[in-house]
C-alpha positions as CSV (number, residue, x, y, z in Angstrom):
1,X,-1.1,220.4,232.2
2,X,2.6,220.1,231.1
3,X,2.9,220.6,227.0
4,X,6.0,221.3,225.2
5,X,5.5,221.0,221.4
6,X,8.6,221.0,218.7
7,X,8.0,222.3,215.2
8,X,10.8,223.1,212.3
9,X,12.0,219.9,211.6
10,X,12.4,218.7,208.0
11,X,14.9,218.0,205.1
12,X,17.5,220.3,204.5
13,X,21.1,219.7,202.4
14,X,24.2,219.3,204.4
15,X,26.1,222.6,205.3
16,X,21.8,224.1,205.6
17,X,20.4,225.2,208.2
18,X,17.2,224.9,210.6
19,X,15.6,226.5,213.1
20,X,13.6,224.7,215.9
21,X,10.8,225.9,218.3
22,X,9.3,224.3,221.5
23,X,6.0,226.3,222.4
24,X,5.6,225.6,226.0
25,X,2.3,225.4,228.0
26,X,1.4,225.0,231.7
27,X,4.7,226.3,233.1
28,X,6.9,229.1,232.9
29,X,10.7,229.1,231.6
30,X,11.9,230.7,234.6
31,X,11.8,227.7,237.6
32,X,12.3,225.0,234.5
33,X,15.6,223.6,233.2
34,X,14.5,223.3,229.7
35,X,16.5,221.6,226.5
36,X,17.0,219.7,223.4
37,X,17.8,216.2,222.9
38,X,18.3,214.0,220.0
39,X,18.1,210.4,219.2
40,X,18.7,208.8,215.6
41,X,18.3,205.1,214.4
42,X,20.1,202.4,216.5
43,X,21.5,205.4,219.3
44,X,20.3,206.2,222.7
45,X,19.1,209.6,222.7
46,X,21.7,212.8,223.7
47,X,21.4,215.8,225.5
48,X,22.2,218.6,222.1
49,X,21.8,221.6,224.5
50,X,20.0,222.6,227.4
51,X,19.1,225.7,229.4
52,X,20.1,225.6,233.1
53,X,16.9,226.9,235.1
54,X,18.9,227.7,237.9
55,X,21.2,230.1,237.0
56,X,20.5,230.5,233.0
57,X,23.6,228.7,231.8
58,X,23.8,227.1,228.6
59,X,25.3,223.0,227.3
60,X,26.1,222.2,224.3
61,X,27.3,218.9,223.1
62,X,30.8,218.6,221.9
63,X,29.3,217.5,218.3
64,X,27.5,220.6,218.0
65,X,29.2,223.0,219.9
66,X,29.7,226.2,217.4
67,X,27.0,225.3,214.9
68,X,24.3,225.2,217.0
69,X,22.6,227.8,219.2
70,X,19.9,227.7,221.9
71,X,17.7,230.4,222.8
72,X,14.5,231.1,224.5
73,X,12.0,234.0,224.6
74,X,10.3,234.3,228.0
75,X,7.1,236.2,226.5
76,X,6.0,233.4,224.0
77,X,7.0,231.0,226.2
78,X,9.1,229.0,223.5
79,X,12.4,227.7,223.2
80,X,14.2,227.6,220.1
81,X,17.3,225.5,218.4
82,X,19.0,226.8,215.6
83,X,21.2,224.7,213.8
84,X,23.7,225.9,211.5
85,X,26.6,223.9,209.4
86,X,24.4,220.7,209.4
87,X,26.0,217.4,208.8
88,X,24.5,214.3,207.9
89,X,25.4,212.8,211.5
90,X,23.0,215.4,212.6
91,X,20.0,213.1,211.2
92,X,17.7,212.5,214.2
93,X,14.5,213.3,216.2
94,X,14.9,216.3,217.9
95,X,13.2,216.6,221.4
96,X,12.0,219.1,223.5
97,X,12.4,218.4,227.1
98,X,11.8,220.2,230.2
99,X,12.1,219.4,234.5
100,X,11.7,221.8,237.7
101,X,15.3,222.9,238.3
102,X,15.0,221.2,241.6
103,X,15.1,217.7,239.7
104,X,17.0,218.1,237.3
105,X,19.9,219.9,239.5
106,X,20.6,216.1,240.8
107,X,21.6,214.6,237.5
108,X,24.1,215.8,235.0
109,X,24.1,218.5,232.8
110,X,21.5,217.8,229.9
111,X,21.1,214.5,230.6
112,X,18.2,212.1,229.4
113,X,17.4,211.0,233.3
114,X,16.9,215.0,234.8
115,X,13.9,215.5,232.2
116,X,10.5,214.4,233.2
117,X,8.7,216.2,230.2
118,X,9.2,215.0,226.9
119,X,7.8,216.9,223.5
120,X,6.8,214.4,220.9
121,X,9.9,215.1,218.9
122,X,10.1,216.6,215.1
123,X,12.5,214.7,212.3
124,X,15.5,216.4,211.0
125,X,16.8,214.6,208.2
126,X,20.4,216.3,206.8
127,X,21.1,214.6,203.1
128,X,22.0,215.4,199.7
């Protein structure tokens, strides 16, 4: 069974920073794209950065490109987000996501429709 479970979320004054984990169960990292999206109030929810399964290769959205950095470690199993410089546009749930590399090779890059596993998200809330 397919689990992918975010933790790290939380309140944290603009310019702060967080770190994000996804422990994953019932699959390994290596076949799996694997990545993190966001959604805040009122917005349809964006690809933030994703793993390529295929060949390793890393996305990151324009918005957080330079502040934020993905990482996973293969022993636990985990992938992690860390988020640097944050802004209060950065207010959102965070999701983990996750899809064989064969599915998600026929949409684009880090996008909502190539995931087919969905963590149950953790809040990140950037305010003063």
């Amino acid at each position: 069974q397919v689990q992918l479970v975010e933790s790290g979320g939380g309140l944290v004054q603009p310019g702060g920073s967080l770190r994000l984990s996804c422990a994953v169960s019932g699959f390994t990292l290596d076949f799996y794209a694997i990545g993190w999206f966001r959604q805040a109030p009122g917005k349809e929810r964006e690809g933030v950065s994703c793993f390529s399964g295929s060949d390793g290769s890393t996305y990151y959205a324009d918005s957080v490109r330079g502040r934020f950095t993905i990482s996973r470690d293969y022993a636990k199993n985990a992938v992690y987000l860390r988020m640097n410089s944050l802004i209060p546009e950065d207010t959102a749930v965070y999701y983990c996501a996750a899809a064989p590399t064969y599915y998600s090779g026929s949409y684009p890059r880090c996008h909502n429709s190539g995931y087919t596993y969905w963590g149950q998200g953790t809040q990140v809330t950037v305010s003063s």
